[in-house]
N, C-alpha and C positions, 0 to 999 in steps of 0.2 A: 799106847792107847789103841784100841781098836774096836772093830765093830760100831754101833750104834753110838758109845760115847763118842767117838769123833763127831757127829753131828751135833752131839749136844754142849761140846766142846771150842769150836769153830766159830771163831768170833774176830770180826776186823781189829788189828793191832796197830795203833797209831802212836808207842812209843817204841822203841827197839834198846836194847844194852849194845855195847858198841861188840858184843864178841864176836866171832866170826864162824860162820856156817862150815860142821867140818866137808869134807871134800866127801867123804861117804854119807853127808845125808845128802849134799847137792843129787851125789848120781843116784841113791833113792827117788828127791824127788823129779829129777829128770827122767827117771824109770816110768814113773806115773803119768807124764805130760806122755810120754811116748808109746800110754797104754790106754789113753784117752779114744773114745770111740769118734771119728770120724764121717761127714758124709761120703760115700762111696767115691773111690778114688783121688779124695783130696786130702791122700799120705803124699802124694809127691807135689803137693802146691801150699804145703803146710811146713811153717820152720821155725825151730825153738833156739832162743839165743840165749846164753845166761852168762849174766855179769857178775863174775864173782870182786870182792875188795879190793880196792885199789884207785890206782890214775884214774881208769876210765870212767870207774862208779861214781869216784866224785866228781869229774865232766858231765856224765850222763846228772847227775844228783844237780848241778849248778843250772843245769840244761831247763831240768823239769821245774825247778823254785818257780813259786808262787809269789804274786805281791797282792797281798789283800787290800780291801778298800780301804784301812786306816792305812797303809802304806806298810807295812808288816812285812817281812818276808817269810815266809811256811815252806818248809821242805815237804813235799807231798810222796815223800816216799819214807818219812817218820823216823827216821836213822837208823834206817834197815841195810844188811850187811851185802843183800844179794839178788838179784832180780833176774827175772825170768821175761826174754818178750816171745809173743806170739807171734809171725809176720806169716802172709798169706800174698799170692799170686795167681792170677788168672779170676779175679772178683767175677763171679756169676752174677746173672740179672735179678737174685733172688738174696744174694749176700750170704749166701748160708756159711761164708766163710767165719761173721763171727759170732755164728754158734759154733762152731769148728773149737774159735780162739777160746769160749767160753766154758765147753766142757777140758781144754785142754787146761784151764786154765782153774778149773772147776776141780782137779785130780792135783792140780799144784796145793792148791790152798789144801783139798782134803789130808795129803801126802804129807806136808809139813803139820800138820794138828796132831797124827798119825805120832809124830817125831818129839811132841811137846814143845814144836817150833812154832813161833806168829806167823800171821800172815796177813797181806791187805793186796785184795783186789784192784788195779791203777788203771784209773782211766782218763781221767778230767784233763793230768798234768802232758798227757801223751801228743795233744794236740800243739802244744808250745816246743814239745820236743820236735815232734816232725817239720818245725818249720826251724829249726837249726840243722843245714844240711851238716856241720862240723860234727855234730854230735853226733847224728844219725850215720855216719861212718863211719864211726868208732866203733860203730856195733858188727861191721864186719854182711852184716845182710844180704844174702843173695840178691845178686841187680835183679829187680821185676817186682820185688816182695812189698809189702806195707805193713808197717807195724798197724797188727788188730787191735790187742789188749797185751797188758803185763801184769804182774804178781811180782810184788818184796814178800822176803822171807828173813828171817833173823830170830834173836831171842828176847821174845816179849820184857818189858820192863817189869811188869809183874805177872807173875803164872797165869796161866791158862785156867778160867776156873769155868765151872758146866753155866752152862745160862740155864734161867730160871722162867718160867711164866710166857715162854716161846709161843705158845698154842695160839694166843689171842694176837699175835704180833701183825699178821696178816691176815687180809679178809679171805674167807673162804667156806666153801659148801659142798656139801656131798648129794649127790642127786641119785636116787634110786630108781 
């Protein structure tokens, strides 16, 4: 897919098939986090980590579980094979680090639709993670760093299909 269909193509994936992400689209999509436009000099206070299948995924996967108000448990990463984190150091007094996380994370999502792979933006479950230091060191993360945001990636349970009727989705105006 390319061009303009990716955008109309690109839609949160909250089932995944259990397959697994080949090793050449991971460095695709790690090509694009790593081609993400950055605020000015925060290439060397910016670091991308990705989890590919296995022990750790499903550590990090038990890490992030959710228990909903009926008592439920939700996997908030939707049984997705691969995740991507954003971690950032030296937080400015302006935070611009997670616009930093945002567009880098913004070229993941796009990178993977690109590939006719899902994708879902993580944010909510990041917070329960950071406070499992177990877990948060399995990630390997340069000392000093914070995990910003992260991106699953995998292969959607049902195909990627165009969205439809987008225009009205958000409010918005054009001022002359």
């Amino acid at each position: 897919m390319k061009g303009e269909d990716i955008f109309k193509y690109r839609k949160t994936v909250r089932q995944y098939l259990p397959d697994v992400v080949s090793d050449e689209d991971v460095e695709k999509i790690l090509d694009a986090a790593l081609a993400a436009p950055l605020a000015a000099g925060d290439d060397k206070t910016t670091h991308i980590t990705v989890v590919k299948p296995g022990e750790i995924m499903e550590k990090i996967r038990a890490a992030c579980q959710l228990t909903r108000k009926n008592g439920e448990k939700m996997d908030p990463l939707y049984g997705a094979s691969t995740m991507f984190f954003v971690s950032s150091t030296d937080l400015s007094e302006d935070c611009i680090e997670f616009c930093n996380a945002g567009c880098v994370i913004e070229n993941i999502l796009l990178q993977a639709t690109a590939l006719d792979l899902g994708s879902t933006y993580i944010w909510g479950c990041l917070k329960k993670l950071k406070k499992n230091p177990e877990a948060v060191a399995l990630l390997n993360i340069p000392e000093g760093y914070e995990i910003m945001s992260a991106a699953v990636v995998g292969y959607p349970a049902e195909p990627l299909s165009e969205r439809v009727g987008d225009r009205e989705r958000i409010s918005h105006n054009i001022i002359k």
